[in-house]
mmCIF file of the C-alpha atoms, coordinates in Angstrom:
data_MODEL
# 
_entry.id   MODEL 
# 
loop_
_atom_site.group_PDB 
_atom_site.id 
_atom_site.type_symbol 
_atom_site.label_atom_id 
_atom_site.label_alt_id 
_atom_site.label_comp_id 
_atom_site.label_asym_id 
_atom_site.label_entity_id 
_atom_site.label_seq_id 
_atom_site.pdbx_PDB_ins_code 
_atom_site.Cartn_x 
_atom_site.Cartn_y 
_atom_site.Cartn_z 
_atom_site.occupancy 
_atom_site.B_iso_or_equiv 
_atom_site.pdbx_formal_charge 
_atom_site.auth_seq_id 
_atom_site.auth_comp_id 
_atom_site.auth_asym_id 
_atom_site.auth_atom_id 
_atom_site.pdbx_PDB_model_num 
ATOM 1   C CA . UNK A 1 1   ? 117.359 22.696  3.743  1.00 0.00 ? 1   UNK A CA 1 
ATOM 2   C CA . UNK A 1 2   ? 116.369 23.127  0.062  1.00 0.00 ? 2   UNK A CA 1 
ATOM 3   C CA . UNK A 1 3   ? 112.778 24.023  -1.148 1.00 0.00 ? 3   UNK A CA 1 
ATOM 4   C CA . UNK A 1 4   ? 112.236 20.158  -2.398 1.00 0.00 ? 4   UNK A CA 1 
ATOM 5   C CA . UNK A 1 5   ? 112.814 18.687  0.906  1.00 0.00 ? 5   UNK A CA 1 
ATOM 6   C CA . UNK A 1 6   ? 110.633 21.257  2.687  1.00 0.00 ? 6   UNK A CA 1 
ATOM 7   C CA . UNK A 1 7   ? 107.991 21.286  -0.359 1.00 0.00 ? 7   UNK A CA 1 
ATOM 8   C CA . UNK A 1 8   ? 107.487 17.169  0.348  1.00 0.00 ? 8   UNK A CA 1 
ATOM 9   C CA . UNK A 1 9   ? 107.706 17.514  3.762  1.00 0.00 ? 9   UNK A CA 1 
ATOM 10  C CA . UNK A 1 10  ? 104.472 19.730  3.984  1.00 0.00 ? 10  UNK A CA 1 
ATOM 11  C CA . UNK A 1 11  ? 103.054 17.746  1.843  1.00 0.00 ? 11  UNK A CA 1 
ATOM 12  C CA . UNK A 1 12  ? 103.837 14.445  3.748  1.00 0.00 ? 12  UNK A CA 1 
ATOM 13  C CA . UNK A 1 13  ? 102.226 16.553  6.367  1.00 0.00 ? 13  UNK A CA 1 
ATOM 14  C CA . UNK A 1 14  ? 98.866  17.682  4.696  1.00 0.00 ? 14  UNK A CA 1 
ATOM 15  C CA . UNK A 1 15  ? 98.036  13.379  3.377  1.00 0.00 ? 15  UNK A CA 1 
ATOM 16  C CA . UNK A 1 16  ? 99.270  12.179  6.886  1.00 0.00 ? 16  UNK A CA 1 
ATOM 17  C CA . UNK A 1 17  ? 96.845  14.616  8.546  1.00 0.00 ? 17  UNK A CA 1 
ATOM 18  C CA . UNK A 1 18  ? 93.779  13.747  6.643  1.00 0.00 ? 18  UNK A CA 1 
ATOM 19  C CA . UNK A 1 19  ? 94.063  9.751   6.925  1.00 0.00 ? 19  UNK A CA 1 
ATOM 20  C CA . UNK A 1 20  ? 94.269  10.494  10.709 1.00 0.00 ? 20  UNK A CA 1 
ATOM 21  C CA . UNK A 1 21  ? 90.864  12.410  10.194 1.00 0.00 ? 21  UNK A CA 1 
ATOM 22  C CA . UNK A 1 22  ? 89.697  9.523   7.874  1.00 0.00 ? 22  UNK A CA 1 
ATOM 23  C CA . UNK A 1 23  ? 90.412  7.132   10.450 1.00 0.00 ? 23  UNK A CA 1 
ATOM 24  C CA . UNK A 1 24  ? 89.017  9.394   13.388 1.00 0.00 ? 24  UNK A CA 1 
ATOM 25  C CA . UNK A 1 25  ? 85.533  9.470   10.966 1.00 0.00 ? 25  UNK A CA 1 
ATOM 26  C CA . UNK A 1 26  ? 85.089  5.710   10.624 1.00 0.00 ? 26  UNK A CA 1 
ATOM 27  C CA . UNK A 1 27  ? 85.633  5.041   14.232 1.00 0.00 ? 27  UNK A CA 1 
ATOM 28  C CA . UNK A 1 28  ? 83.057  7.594   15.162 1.00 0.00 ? 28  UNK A CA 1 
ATOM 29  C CA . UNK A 1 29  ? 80.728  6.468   12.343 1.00 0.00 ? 29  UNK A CA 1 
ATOM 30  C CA . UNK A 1 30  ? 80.550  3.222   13.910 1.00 0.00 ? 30  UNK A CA 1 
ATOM 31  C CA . UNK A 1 31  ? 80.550  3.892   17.622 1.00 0.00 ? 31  UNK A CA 1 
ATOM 32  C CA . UNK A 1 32  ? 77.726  6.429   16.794 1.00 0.00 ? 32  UNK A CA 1 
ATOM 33  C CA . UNK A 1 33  ? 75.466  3.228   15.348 1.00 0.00 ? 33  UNK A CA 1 
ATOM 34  C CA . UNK A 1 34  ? 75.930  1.249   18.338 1.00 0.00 ? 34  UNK A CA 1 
ATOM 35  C CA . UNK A 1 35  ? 76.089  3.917   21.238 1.00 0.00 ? 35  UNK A CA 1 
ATOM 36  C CA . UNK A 1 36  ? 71.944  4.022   19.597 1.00 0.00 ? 36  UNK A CA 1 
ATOM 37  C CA . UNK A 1 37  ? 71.452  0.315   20.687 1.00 0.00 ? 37  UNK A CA 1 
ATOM 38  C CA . UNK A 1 38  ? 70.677  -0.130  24.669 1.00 0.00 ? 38  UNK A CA 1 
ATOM 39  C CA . UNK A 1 39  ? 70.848  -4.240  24.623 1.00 0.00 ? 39  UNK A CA 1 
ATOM 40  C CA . UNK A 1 40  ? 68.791  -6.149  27.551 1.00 0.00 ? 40  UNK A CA 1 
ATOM 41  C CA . UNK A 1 41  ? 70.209  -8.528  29.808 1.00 0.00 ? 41  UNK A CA 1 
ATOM 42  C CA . UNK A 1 42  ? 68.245  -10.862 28.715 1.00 0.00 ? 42  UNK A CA 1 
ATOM 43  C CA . UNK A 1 43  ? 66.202  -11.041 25.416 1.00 0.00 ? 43  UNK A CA 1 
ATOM 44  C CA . UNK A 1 44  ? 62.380  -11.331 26.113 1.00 0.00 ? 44  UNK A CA 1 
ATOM 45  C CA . UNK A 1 45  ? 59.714  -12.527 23.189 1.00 0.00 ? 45  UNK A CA 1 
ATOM 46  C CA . UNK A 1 46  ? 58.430  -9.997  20.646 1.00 0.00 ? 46  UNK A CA 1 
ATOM 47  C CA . UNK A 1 47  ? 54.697  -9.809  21.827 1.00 0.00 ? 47  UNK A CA 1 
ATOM 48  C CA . UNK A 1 48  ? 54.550  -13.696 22.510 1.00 0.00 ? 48  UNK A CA 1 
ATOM 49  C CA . UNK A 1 49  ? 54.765  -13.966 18.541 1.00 0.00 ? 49  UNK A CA 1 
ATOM 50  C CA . UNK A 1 50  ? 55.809  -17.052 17.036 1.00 0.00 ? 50  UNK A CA 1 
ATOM 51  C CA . UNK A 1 51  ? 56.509  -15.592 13.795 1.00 0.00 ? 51  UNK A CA 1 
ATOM 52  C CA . UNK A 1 52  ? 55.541  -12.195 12.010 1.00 0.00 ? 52  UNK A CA 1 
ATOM 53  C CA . UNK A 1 53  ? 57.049  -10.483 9.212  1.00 0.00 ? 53  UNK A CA 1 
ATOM 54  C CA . UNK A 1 54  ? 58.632  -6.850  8.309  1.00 0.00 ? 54  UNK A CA 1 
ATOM 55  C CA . UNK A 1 55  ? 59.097  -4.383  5.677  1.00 0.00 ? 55  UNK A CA 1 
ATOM 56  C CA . UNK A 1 56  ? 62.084  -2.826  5.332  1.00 0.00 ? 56  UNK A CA 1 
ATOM 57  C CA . UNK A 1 57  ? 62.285  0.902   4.767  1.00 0.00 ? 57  UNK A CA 1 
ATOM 58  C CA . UNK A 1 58  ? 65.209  1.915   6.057  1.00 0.00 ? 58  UNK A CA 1 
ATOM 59  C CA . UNK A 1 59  ? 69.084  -0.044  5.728  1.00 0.00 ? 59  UNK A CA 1 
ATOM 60  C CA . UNK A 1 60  ? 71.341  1.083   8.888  1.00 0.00 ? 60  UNK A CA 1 
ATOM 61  C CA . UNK A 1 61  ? 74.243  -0.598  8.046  1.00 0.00 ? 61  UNK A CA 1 
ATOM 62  C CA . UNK A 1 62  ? 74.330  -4.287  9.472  1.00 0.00 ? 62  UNK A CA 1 
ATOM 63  C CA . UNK A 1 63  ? 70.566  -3.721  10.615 1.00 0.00 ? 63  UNK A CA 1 
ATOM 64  C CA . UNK A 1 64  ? 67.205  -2.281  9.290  1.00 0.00 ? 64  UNK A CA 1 
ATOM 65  C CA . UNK A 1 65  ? 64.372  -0.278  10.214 1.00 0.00 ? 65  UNK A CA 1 
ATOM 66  C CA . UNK A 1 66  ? 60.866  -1.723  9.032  1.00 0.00 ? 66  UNK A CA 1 
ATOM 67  C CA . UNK A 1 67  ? 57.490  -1.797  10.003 1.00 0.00 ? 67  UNK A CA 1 
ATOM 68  C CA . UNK A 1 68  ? 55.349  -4.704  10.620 1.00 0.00 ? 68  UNK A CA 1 
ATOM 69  C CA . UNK A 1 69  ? 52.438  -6.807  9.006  1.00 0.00 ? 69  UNK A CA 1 
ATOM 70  C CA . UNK A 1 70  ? 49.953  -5.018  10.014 1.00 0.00 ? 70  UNK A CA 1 
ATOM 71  C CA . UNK A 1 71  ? 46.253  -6.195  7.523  1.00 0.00 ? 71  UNK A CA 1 
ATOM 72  C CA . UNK A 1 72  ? 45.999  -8.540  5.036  1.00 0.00 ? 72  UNK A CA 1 
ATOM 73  C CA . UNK A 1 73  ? 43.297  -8.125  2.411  1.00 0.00 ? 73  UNK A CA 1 
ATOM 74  C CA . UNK A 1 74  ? 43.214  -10.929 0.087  1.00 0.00 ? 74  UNK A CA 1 
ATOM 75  C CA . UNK A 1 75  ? 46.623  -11.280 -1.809 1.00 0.00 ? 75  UNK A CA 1 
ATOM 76  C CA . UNK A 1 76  ? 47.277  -7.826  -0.043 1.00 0.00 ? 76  UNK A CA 1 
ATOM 77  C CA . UNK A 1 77  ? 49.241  -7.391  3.003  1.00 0.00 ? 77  UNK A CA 1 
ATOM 78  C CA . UNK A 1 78  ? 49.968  -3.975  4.168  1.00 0.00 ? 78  UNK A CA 1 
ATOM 79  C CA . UNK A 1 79  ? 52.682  -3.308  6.515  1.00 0.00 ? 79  UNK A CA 1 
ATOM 80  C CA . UNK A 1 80  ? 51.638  -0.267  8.975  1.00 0.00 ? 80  UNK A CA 1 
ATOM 81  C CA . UNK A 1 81  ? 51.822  -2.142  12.204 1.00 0.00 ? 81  UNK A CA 1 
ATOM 82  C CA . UNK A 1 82  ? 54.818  -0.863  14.767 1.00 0.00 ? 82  UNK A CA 1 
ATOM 83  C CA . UNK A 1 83  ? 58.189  -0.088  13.672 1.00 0.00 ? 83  UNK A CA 1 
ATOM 84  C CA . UNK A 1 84  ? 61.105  -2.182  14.382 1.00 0.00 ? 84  UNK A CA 1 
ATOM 85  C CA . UNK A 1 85  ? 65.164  -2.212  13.746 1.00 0.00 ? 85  UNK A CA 1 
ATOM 86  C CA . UNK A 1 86  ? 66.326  -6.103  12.813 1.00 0.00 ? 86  UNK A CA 1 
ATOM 87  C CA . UNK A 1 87  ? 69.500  -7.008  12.970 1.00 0.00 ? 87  UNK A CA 1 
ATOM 88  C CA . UNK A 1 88  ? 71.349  -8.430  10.100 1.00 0.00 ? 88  UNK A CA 1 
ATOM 89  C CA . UNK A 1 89  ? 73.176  -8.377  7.366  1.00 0.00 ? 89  UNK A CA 1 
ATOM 90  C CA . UNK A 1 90  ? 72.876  -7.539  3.303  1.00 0.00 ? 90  UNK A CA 1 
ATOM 91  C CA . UNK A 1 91  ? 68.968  -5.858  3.910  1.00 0.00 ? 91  UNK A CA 1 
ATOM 92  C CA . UNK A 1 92  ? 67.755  -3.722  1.127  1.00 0.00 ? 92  UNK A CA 1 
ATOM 93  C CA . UNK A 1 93  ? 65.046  -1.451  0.747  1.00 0.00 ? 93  UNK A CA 1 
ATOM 94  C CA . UNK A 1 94  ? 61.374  -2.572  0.913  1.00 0.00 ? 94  UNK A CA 1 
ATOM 95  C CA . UNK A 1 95  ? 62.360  -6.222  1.395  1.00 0.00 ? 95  UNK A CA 1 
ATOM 96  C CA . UNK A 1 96  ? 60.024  -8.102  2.895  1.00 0.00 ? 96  UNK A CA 1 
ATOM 97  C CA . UNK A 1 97  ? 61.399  -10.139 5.938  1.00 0.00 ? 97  UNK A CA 1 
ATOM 98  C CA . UNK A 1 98  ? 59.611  -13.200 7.870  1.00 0.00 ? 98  UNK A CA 1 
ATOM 99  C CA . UNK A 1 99  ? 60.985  -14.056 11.541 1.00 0.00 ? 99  UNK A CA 1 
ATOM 100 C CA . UNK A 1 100 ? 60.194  -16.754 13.115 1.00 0.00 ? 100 UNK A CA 1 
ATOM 101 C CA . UNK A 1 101 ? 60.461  -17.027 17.351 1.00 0.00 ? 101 UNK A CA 1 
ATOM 102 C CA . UNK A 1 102 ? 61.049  -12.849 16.775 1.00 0.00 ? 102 UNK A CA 1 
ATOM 103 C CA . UNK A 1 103 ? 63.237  -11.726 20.336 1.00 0.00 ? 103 UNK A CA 1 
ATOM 104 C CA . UNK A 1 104 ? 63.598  -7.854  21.466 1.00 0.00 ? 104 UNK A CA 1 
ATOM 105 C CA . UNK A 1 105 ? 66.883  -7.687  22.401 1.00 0.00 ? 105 UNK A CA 1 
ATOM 106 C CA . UNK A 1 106 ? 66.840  -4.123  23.011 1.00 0.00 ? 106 UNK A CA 1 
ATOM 107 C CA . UNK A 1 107 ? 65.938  -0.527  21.968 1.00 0.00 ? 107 UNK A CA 1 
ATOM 108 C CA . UNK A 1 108 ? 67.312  1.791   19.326 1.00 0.00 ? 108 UNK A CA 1 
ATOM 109 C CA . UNK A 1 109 ? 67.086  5.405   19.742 1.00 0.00 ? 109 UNK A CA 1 
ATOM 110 C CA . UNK A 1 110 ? 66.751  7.877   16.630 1.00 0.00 ? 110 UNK A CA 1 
ATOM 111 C CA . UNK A 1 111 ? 65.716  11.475  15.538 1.00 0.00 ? 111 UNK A CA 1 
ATOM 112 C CA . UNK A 1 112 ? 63.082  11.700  12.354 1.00 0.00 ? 112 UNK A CA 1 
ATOM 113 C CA . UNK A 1 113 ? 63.504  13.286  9.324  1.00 0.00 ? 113 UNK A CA 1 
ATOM 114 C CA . UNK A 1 114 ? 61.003  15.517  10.766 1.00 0.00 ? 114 UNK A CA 1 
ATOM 115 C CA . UNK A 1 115 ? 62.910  16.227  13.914 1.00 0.00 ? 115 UNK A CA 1 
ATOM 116 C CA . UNK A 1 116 ? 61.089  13.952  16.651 1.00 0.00 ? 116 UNK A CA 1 
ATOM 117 C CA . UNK A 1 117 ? 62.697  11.856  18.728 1.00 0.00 ? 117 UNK A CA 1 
ATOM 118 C CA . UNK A 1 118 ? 61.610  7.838   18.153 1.00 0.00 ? 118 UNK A CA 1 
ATOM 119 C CA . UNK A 1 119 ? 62.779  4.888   20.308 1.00 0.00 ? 119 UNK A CA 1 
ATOM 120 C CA . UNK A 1 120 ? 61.576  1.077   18.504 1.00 0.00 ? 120 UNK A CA 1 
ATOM 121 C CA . UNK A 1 121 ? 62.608  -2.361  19.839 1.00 0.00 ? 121 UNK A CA 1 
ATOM 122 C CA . UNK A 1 122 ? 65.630  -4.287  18.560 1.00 0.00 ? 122 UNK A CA 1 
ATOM 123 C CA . UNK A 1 123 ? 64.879  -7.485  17.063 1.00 0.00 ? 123 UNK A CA 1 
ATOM 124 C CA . UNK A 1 124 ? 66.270  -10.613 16.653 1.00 0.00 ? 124 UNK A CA 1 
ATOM 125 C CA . UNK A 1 125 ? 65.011  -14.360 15.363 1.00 0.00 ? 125 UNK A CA 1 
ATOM 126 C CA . UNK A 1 126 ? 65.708  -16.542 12.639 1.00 0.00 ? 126 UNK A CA 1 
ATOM 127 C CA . UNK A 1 127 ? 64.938  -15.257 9.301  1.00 0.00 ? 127 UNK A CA 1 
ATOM 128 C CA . UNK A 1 128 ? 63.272  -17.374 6.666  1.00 0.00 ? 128 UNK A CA 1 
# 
């Protein structure tokens, strides 16, 4: 064996091994986001709302945490009511989001900046 063959053969080595970690990273990503979701059995109404709307403050991939319409004051609506993860897709930050026959589908399970453990509904509904 020359040095060439051995000098590309660690190096096929070294690139194989970290794609394998790549891959080993998304697939724990991922599971990591769901394994926080406990669905229900059966989806129940969000407080026997017919429609409500949400503020997005955080984007978790294909779902968001925001808080709810909590006052309105005039033209003003403030959004301080209970926090909430909807699921969905392309959400950005501080978009406001209006659902109409809103269903909690489940719970999500998370850990605050500030270290305490939070649990909020999962909700569902059709999105104006």
């Amino acid at each position: 064996m020359n040095k060439k063959t051995f000098f590309l053969g660690v190096v096929t080595g070294v690139i194989v091994t970290f794609v394998v970690f790549f891959v080993i990273g998304l697939v724990n990503q991922s599971s990591e986001e769901t394994d926080q979701i406990q669905y229900l059995e059966q989806p129940v109404s969000y407080e026997d709302k017919t429609e409500t709307s949400f503020k997005v403050f955080q984007v978790l991939g294909n779902a968001a945490l925001a808080r709810e319409e909590s006052d309105k004051f005039g033209n003003t609506v403030m959004y301080l009511g209970n926090a909430v993860v909807i699921l969905g897709k392309n959400f950005y930050s501080d978009q406001v989001i209006t659902i109409k026959n809103p269903m909690r589908v489940g719970t999500y399970s998370y850990t605050t900046n500030g270290g305490m453990p939070m649990t909020v509904p999962v909700i569902n509904g059709e999105m104006k």
